[in-house]
C-alpha positions in Angstrom: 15.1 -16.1 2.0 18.6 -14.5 1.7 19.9 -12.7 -1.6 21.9 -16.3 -2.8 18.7 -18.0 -2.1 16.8 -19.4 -5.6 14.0 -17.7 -7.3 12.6 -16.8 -10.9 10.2 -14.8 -12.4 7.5 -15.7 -15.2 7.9 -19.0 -15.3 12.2 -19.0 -16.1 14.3 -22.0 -14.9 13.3 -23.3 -11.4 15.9 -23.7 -8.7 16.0 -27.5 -9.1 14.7 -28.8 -12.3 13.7 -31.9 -10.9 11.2 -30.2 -8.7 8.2 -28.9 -10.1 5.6 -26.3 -8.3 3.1 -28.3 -6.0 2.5 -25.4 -3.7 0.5 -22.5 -5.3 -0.5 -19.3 -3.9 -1.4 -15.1 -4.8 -0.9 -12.1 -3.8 -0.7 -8.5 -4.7 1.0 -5.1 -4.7 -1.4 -3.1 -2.5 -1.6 0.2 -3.7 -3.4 3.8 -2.8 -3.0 7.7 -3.5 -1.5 9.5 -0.9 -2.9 12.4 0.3 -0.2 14.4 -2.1 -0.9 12.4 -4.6 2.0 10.0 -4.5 1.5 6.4 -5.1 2.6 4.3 -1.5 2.8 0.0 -1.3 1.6 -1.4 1.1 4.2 -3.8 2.7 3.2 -6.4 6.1 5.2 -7.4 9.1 4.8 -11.1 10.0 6.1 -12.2 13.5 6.1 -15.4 12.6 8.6 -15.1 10.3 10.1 -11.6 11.5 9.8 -10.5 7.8 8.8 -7.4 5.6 6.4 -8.6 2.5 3.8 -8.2 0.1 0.5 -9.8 1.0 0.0 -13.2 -0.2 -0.9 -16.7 0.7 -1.6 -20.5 -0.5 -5.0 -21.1 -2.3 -7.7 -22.7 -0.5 -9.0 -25.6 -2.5 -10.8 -25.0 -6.2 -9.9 -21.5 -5.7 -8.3 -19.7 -8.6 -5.4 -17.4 -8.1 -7.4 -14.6 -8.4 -9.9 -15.0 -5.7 -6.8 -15.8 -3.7 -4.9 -12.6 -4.2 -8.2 -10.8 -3.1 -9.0 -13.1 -0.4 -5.6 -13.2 1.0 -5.4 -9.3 0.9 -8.3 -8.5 2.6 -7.5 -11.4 5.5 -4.0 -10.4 6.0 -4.7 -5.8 5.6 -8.3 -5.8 6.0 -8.5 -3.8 2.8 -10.7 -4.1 -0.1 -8.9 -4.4 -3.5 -9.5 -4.5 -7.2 -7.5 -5.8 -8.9 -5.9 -4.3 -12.0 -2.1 -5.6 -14.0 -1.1 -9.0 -13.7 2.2 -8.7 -12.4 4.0 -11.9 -13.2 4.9 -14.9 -11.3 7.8 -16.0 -8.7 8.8 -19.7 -7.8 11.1 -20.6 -5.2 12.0 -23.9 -2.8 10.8 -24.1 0.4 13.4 -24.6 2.4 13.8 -28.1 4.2 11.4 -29.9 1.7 11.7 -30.6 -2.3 8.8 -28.4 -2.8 8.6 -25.5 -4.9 6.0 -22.7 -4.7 4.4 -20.3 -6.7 2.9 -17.2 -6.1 1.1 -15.1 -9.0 0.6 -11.2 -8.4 -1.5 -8.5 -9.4 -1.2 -5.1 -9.1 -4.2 -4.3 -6.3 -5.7 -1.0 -6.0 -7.1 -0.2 -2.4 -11.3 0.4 -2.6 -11.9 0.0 1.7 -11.3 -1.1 4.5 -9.0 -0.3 7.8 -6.2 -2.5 8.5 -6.5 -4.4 12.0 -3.9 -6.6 13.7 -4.4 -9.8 13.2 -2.3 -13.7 14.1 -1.1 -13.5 10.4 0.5 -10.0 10.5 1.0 -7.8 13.2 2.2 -4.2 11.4 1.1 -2.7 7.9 3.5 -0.1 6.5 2.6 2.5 3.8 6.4 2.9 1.8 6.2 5.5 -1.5 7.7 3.3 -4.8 11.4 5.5 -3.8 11.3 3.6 -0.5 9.9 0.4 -0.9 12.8 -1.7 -2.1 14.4 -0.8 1.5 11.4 -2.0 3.5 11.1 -5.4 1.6 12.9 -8.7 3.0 13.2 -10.5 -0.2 14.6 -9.8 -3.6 11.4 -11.7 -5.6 9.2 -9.1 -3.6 11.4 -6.5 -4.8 11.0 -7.6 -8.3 7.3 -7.8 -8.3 7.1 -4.0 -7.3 9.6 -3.6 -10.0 7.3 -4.9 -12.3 4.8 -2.8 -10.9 6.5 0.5 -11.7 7.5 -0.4 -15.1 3.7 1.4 -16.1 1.7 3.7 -14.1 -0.2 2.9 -11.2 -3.7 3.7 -12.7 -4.0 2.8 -15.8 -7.7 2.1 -17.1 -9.0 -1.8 -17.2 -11.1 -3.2 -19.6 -12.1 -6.9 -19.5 -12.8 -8.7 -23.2 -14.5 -11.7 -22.5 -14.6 -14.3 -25.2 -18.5 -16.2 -24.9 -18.7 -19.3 -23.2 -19.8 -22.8 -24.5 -22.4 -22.7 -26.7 -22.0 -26.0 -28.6 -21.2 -26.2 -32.1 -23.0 -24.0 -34.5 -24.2 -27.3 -37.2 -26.2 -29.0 -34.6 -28.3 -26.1 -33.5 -31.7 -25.4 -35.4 -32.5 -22.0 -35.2 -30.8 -18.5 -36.2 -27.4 -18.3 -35.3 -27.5 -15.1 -33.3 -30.2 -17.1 -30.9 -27.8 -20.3 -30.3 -27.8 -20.2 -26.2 -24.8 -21.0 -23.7 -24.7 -25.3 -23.1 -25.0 -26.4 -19.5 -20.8 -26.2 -19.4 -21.2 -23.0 -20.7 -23.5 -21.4 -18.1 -21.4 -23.1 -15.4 -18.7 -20.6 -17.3 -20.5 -17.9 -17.0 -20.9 -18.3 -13.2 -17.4 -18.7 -12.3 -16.4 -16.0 -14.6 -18.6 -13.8 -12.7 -17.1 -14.7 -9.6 -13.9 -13.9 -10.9 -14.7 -10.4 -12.6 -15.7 -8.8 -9.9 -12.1 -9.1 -8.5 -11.3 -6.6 -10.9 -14.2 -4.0 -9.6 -16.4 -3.9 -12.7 -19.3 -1.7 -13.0 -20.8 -1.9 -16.3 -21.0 -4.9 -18.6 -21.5 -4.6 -22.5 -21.6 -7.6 -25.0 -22.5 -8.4 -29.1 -25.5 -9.0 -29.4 -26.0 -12.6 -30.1 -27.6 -15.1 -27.2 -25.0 -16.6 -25.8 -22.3 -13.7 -25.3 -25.5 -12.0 -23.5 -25.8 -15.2 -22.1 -22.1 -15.2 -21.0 -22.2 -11.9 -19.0 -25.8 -12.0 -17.1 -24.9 -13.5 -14.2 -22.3 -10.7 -13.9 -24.6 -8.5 -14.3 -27.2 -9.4 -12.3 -24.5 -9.3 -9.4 -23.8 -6.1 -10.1 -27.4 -5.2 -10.6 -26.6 -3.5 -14.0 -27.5 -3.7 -17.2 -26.5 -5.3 -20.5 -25.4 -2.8 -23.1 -25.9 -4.2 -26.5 -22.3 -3.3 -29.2 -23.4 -4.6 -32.5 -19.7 -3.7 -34.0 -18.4 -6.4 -32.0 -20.2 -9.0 -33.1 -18.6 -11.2 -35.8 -21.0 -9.7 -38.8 -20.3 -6.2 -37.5 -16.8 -6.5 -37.1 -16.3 -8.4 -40.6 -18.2 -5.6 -42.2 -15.8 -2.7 -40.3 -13.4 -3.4 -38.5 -11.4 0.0 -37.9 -15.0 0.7 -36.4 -15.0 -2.0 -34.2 -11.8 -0.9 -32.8 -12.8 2.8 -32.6 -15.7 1.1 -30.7 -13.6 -0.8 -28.1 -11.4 1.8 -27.6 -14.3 4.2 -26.7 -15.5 1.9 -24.1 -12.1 2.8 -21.7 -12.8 4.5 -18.9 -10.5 5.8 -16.8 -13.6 5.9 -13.7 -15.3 2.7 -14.8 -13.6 -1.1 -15.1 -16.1 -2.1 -18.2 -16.4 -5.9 -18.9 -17.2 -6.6 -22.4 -18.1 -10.1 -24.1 -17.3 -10.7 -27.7 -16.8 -13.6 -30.3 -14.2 -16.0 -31.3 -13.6 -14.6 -35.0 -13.8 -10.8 -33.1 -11.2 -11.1 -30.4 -8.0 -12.0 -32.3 -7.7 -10.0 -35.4 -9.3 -6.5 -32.9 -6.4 -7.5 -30.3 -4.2 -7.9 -32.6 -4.7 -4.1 -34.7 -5.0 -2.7 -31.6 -1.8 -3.9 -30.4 0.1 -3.2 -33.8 -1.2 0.4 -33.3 0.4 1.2 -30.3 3.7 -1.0 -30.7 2.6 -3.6 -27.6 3.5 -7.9 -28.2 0.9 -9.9 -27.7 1.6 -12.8 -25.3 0.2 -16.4 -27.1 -3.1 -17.3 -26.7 -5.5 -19.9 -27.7 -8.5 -17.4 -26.9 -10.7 -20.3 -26.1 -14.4 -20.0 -24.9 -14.9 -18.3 -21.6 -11.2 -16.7 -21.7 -10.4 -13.4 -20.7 -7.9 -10.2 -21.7 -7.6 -8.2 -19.1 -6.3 -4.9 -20.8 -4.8 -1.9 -19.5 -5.0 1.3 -21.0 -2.4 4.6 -20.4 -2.9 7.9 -22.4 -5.3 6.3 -24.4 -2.9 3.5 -25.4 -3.1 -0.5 -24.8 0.0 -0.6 -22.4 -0.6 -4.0 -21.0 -2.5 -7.0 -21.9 -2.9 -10.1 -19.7 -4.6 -13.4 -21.0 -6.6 -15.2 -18.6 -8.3 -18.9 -19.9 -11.3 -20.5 -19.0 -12.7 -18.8 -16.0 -10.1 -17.2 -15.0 -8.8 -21.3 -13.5 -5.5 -21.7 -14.6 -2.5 -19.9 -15.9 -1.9 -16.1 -16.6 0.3 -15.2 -19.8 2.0 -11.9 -20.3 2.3 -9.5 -22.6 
C-alpha cells in the first residue's frame, strides 16, 4: 500500500463509507530484550508481496482475534508470544475488490521459539524502536509500533475477569455465594480459558462465591494451578471496604507473574473506576457484561493502560 493509499486507526472513518469490514484478521508487535537491554520489533519479509511487516493474518473460522494474533505469530516467526497491550485497530480496502479489512493488534512479548523460513515469509529482521519506522512498508504498520511506544514495553498484566452466567439470583434456592455457572456459563468459562492463556497467565485468584470459582477452573486446571480465594473482592467485601479492595487488587501486580483474577458485577465498575481516577487514566465504555474481560497494564505501580475485552474474549476490543 503506498503513503496516499486509505487507512484508519481505532475504528475512525473508513476509506469508503459504503463499504463496511468483511475481512478480519490479527496480528502483533513482536517484541524481545536485547542482549543490551534494548527493546527490538520484530518485522517479516514476504516474497510474495516483496514487503516489510508486522506479523498478522485473516482468522480461521470461530476464531477470535486473539487466538489469531498468537496463532498467526507463531506460523509466520515460529516464536511463542504472550500477549500483553491491545494496540488498536487498522482498516483498509483491498485493492481491486470493495472489501475492507481489519486487522486488530497486540503488543506480543517473545516466550520461545527459533524463527524458520517458511512459504509465508522468507526473512525475519530484529529493528530497535529508533529503526523500525525505516524497515516498515506501510504507514498503518508504522502507526501500530507508534502505538506501541507510547508506554513501555513491559509493563505488568493483570486480567479482571467478570463471572460468567450464573442465571439470575431469584430463581436459585440456596445461599447466594453457592449459585453455580448455567450451562452457557460454563461454556464461558471454557473459551475464556482458551483465550487467557494468550496472555501467559500463571496464577489465577477469584471471590470467593461458586460461580467466579466456577468461572476460572478450567483455567486453572490448564495451567495446573491453584485457585486463590480474595474475599475483598467479592461484592460483600468490597461494599464493606472498598479502598481495601483496591489496595487488594493492586497488590496482586506482578511484574514476573500475568495473574488472572475473577470478580463480580457490582465489584468491577466502581474498583476500575477509583483505580483509574487515582492515577489520571479514561476509561474506555463498557457494558462489563458476564464473562468480559479488562486486560490492565500496570507501569511504576500505576494503571497505564486498560483494554476491555467482552464475552470471551469473541468480539470487539475497546480502548482506553
Amino acid at each position: 500500500m503506498s503513503e496516499s493509499a486509505g487507512y484508519t486507526m481505532d475504528g475512525g472513518p473508513f476509506w469508503d463509507p459504503r463499504v463496511t469490514a468483511n475481512i478480519h484478521a490479527a496480528g502483533a508487535v513482536v517484541w524481545r530484550r536485547s542482549p543490551a537491554g534494548t527493546i527490538e520489533i520484530a518485522v517479516v519479509h514476504r516474497p510474495k508481496y516483496q514487503d516489510w511487516s508486522l506479523p498478522k493474518g485473516k482468522l480461521d473460522p470461530g476464531e477470535t482475534p486473539v487466538l489469531a494474533a498468537v496463532r498467526e505469530v507463531r506460523e509466520e516467526t515460529g516464536l511463542n508470544c504472550r500477549l500483553g497491550r491491545y494496540l488498536g485497530h487498522v482498516t483498509y480496502p483491498i485493492p481491486g475488490h470493495r472489501k475492507l479489512k481489519r486487522v486488530d493488534y497486540w503488543a506480543a512479548e517473545v516466550a520461545d521459539g527459533e524463527f524458520h523460513a517458511n512459504a509465508e515469509v522468507d526473512e525475519l529482521g530484529w529493528y530497535p524502536l529508533d529503526k523500525v519506522m525505516d524497515q516498515l512498508s506501510y504507514p498503518m504498520d508504522r502507526q501500530v509500533v507508534r502505538t506501541f511506544a507510547r508506554l513501555p514495553a513491559d509493563t505488568a498484566t493483570l486480567l479482571l475477569v467478570r463471572h460468567a452466567k450464573a442465571g439470575h439470583r431469584e430463581r436459585f434456592d440456596g445461599p447466594d455465594e453457592q449459585r453455580p455457572l448455567e450451562r452457557a456459563g460454563q461454556e464461558q468459562a471454557r473459551a475464556l480459558a482458551d483465550n487467557l492463556l494468550a496472555f501467559g497467565p500463571a496464577q489465577v485468584f477469584s471471590a470467593p462465591p461458586l460461580r467466579c470459582v466456577q468461572t476460572v477452573e478450567p483455567l486453572a486446571e490448564r495451567l495446573g494451578v491453584p485457585i486463590t480465594l480474595e474475599p475483598l473482592l467479592s461484592e460483600e467485601g468490597y461494599a464493606a471496604d472498598p479502598d481495601a479492595g483496591l489496595a487488594r487488587l493492586a497488590e496482586l501486580v506482578s511484574p514476573a507473574h500475568v495473574r488472572v483474577v475473577c470478580s463480580q458485577g457490582k465489584v468491577i465498575p466502581d474498583l476500575l473506576d477509583r483505580w483509574a481516577e487515582r492515577d489520571g487514566l479514561k476509561l474506555p465504555p463498557a457494558r462489563n457484561r458476564k464473562g468480559s474481560v479488562w486486560v490492565l497494564s500496570i507501569a511504576g505501580g500505576q494503571l497505564v493502560d486498560a483494554d476491555h475485552m467482552d464475552r470471551s474474549l469473541s468480539t470487539g476490543v475497546v480502548k482506553s
